[in-house]
C-alpha positions in Angstrom: 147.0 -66.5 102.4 143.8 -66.1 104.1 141.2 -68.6 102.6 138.7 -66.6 101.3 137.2 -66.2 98.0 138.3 -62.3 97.9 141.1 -62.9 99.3 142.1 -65.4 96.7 140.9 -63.4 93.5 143.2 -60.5 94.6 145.6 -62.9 95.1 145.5 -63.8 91.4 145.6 -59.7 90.4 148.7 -59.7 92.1 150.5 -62.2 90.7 149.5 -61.1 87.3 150.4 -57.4 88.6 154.1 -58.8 89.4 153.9 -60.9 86.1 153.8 -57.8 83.9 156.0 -55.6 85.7 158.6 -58.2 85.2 157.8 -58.7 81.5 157.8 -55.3 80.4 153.8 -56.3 79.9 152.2 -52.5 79.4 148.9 -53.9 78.2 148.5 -56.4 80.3 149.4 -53.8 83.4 146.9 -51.5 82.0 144.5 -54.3 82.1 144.0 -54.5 85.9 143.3 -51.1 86.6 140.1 -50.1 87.2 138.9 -46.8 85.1 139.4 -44.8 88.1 142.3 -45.9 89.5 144.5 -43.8 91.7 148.6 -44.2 91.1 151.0 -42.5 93.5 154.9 -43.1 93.8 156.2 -41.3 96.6 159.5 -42.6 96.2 160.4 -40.0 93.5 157.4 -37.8 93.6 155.8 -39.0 90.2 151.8 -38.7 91.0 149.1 -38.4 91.3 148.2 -40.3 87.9 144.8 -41.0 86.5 144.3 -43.6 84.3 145.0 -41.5 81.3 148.7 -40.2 82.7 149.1 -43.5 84.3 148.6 -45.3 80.6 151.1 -43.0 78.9 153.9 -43.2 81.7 153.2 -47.5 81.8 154.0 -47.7 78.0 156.4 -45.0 77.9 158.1 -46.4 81.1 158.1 -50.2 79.8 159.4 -49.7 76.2 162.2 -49.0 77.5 162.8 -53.0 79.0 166.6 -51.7 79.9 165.4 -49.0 82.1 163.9 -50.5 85.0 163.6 -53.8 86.8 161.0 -55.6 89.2 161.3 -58.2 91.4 158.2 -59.1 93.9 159.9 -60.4 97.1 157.0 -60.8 99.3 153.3 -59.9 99.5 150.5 -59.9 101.9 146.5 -59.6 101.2 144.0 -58.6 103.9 140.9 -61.3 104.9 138.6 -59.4 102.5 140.7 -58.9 99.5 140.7 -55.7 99.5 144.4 -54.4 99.9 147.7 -55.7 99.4 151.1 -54.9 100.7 153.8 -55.9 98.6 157.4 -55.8 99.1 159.5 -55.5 96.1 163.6 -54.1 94.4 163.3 -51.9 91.8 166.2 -51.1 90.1 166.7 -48.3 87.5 169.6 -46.4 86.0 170.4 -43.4 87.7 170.7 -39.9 85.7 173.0 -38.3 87.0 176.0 -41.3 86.7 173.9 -44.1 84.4 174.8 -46.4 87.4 172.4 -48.9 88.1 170.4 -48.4 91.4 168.8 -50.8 93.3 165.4 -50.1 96.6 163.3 -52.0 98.8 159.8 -50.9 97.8 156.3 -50.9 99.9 153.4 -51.1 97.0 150.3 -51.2 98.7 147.4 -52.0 96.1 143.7 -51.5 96.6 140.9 -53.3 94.7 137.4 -53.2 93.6 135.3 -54.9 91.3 137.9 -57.3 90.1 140.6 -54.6 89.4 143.0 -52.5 90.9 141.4 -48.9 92.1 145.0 -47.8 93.8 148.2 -47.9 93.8 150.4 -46.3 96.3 154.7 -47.2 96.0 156.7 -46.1 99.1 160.7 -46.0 99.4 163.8 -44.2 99.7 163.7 -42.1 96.3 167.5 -40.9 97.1 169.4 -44.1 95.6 167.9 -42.8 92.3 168.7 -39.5 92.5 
């Protein structure tokens, strides 16, 4: 972790950012985006969201706490705070069998101004589909 005071305030946003994925946390989520945020999820094409769409998909997506699943494996944040790459599974259930599916996932996260301004989610959308 580089030791630097942005580096170490994003580094709390992402812990909190993990925290409320993994506890179905919608509010809390919405919390740490900034009013302009960008969200993109090229894994299965959802996107782009403003923070109006990306509200209504966070609690439509979370009160379902059966439907998905987060686990934040790794992460890394840049000297000046102001991205993060973070390597995470995410599980859902599958439509087309209700099987449980399982990815590796690249989220990179930008901030500014104490929030998170993007959002960006890369894998291999074809073990959900």
């Amino acid at each position: 972790m580089p030791d630097s005071p942005e580096a170490k305030a994003a580094q709390v946003i992402v812990e909190e950012y993990a925290r409320t994925n993994m506890e179905f946390d919608a509010d809390g989520l919405m919390a740490l985006y900034g009013e302009d945020v960008f969200w993109m999820d090229h894994g299965s094409g959802d996107g782009p969201l403003s923070r109006g769409n990306l509200d209504y998909f966070v609690h439509e997506t979370m009160a379902d706490q059966g439907s998905f699943g987060f686990r934040l494996e790794s992460y890394l944040i840049t000297p000046d705070g102001r991205f993060a790459a973070l390597q995470v599974c995410f599980s859902m259930y599958r439509a087309f069998d209700g099987k449980r599916a399982t990815a590796p996932c690249t989220v990179l996260l930008e901030f500014g101004n104490g929030h998170i301004i993007s959002e960006t989610w890369y894998y291999n959308g074809d073990h959900f589909h």
